[in-house]
Structures are given as C-alpha cells and as structure tokens.
N, C-alpha and C positions, 0 to 999 in steps of 0.2 A: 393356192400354192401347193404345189406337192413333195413328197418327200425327198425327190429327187432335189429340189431347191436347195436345202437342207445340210446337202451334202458338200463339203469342200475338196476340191479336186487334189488329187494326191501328187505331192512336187517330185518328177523326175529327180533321182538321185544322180549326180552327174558328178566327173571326174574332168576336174582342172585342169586344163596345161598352159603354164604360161614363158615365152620367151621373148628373151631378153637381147634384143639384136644389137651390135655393134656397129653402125653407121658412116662413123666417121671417115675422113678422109683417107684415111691410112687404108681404109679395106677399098678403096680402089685399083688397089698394088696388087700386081701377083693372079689377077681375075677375082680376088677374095670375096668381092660383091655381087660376082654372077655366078658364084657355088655357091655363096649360102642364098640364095635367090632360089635357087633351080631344088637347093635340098630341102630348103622351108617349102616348095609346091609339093614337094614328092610326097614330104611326110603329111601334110593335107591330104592329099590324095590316097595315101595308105590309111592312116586313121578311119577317112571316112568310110571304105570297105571296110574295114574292122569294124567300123559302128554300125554301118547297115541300116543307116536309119533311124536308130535308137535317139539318137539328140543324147545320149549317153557322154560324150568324149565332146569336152569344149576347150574351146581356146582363144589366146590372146596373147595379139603379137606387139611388144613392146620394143619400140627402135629410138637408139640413142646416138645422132648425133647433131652436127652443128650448135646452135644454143641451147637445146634443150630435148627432152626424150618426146616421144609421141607413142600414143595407144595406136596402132595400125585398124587392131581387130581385137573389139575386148568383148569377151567372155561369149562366145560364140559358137553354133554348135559347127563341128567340123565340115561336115554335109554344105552349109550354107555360106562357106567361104567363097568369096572369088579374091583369092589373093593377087595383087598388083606388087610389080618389081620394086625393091626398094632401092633407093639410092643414097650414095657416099658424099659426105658433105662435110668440112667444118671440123668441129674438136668433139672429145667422147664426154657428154656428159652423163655418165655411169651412175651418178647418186641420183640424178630427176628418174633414173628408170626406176630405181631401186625405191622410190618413195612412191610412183605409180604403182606399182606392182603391190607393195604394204595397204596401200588406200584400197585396193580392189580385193585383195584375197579378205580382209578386215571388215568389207561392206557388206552386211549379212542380207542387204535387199541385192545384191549383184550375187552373189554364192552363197548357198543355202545354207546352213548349217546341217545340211544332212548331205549335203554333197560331202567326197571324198578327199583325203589329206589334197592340195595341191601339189603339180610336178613344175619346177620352176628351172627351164636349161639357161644357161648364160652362157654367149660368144662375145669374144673380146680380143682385140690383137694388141692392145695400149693399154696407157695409163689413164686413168679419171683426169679429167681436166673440164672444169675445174676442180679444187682437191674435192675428197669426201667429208664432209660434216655431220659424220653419224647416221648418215642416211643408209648405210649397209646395215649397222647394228640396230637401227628401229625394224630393217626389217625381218633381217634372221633372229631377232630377241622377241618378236612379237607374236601373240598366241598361235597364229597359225601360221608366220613365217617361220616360226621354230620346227613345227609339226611337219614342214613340208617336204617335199624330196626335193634337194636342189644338186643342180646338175653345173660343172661349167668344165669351156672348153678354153685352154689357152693357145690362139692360133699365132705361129711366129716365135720369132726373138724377142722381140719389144712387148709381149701380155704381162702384165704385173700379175704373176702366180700367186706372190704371196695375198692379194688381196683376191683370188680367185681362190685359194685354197679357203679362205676365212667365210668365202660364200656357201661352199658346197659342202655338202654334208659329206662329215667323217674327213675330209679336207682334200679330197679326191678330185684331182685335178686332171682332167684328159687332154692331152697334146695334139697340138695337130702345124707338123713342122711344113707343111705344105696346100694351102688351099683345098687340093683334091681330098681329104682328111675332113673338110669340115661334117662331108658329105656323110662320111662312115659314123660323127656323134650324133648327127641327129636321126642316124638310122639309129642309132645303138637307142636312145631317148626311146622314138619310134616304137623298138621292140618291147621296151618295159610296162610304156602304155599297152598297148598290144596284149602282154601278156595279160596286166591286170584287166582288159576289158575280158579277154574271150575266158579268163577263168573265173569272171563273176558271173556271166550267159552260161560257161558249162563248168563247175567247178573241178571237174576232172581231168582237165587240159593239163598238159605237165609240158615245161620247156626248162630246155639246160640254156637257154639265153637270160632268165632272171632268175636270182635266187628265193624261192619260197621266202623268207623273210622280207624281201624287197615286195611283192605282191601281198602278204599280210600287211606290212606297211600303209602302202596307199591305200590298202581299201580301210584300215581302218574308221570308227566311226571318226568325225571332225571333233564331237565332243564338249561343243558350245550350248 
C-alpha cells in the first residue's frame, strides 16, 4: 500500500442554493408557470458559466404543489442539471417544502459542514393550504436554517407577505405585481450567488450588485 492510500481526498467546499417553487394551481394564471420555468433554466445556465466546472455552486429545486412538495433536484452541482418544465397543479402545500428543505440543509452526509452558509429563494403567489404547523419555524430556528440567506418573492395580490416576510431574512420581501417580475428575482438571487462565487476564485472582484457584507455572509465558515 502506498502512501498515497493514506491520503483522504479533500471535500469540495461548495455553496448551496436551494429553491422553493410554488406549483400550485394558481400559477397557471397570468403564464406565471412558464416564467418561472424559463427563469429557473436561465439562472441554471448562468450559474453554470460562473462555476466553470468547479462543481463549486449546487443546487436543489424544491416544488410545492398539489398534496404535497417534491425535491425536483437535490443538491446538485449546477453543470449537471438538465432541468425539466414544471407544472401547476392542485393546492400550495408550503410547510412539506419548508420541512424538505430543514432535512436537507441539516444532513451533514448530503452538505458538508464545510460547505458555505446556504441561499434559500422562495416564490409564492398564495396561501399555505394546508395551514402551517411549525414547519416554517423548525426551519428558520434551525442551526443552519437560521445561518442561511433566505430570499423570497411575493408574486400577485393573493401571496401571504406576512408569512413571506417571516421567511426571509431581515423580513425583506420582493414584489413581483406581474409574472414578467419573477424573471428579474431570480436574476437578482442569480447575481448574489454570482458575486460570492467569482470573489472566492478572485478575491478582488468588486460589484455594486451585492453588498460586501452580503458576500462575507455566505461565504462564511458553516461552523458545525
């Protein structure tokens, strides 16, 4: 055996992203399910030039409607996506997302503990139906849903903001009064990953699109 045997291979530090889709029936109105379709490919496709390869930038699409949520794409590096259309069906069941999402970022064999804080975006144009039973606050109270950057968007008249502000950190709730909008948060998401990848590759990189404290953020260590 040689010493090379010996050696254990060093785990890719990788930076999470995980999204939280809204499925339901209601986003067949308005084309809502064929923009966020088209913007969830885009920002795949951009990430992945950003990563270049690295398997640095992963992700995991979580869609919530009819009975219950579904992992689309869990924890995967961007590169090896082939993401397929999703479709509108049924009632938003918003807590089964919100308890997948706690079980995955929590599972230290699925996300390393030396990977980076996770980015967690939510779309949503309703209400949780069935209600919520805690299953938001197990997972923003939990060690690394608390640490995480979470993002959400409330599309329409009908989004329950106040439970959308209780998601997102600092309580920051981005509008989006018109479908064509969805396009512009997950560009906005997009960029902030974006930024924290290419200024961990060049630390020099500077962009007026996130603010230095937002990039110290997620790269923080995890901490576990």
């Amino acid at each position: 055996m040689s010493l090379v045997d010996d050696i254990e291979p060093v785990q890719a530090r990788t930076l999470p992203v995980i999204l939280l889709l809204d499925t339901s029936g209601s986003m067949r109105q308005d084309d809502k399910i064929d923009v966020l379709n088209d913007s969830v490919a885009e920002m795949i496709k951009e990430l992945a030039r950003v990563d270049a390869g690295h398997g640095f930038i992963t992700l995991t699409v979580i869609a919530f409607g009819g009975e219950s949520a579904d992992v689309i794409q869990k924890n995967v590096p961007v590169a090896k996506i082939a993401f397929t259309p999703l479709k509108a069906s049924g009632k938003t069941p918003m807590g089964h997302a919100f308890t997948l999402a706690r079980e995955l970022i929590e599972n230290r064999d699925e996300i390393s503990s030396k990977a980076y804080r996770p980015t967690i975006a939510l779309v949503s144009d309703g209400f949780p139906v069935p209600a919520l039973a805690g299953e938001l606050e197990a997972l923003i109270d939990s060690d690394r849903g608390s640490k995480s950057s979470r993002f959400a968007l409330a599309v329409g008249a009908d989004a329950d903001r106040k439970l959308l502000a209780r998601f997102a950190s600092g309580g920051d709730v981005r509008e989006a009064s018109e479908a064509a909008e969805i396009r512009n948060f997950l560009q906005w998401v997009t960029n902030t990953v974006t930024q924290v990848t290419l200024s961990t590759f060049d630390p020099d990189v500077k962009s007026q699109l996130v603010s230095d404290e937002s990039i110290a953020r997620l790269q923080q260590d995890d901490a576990f």
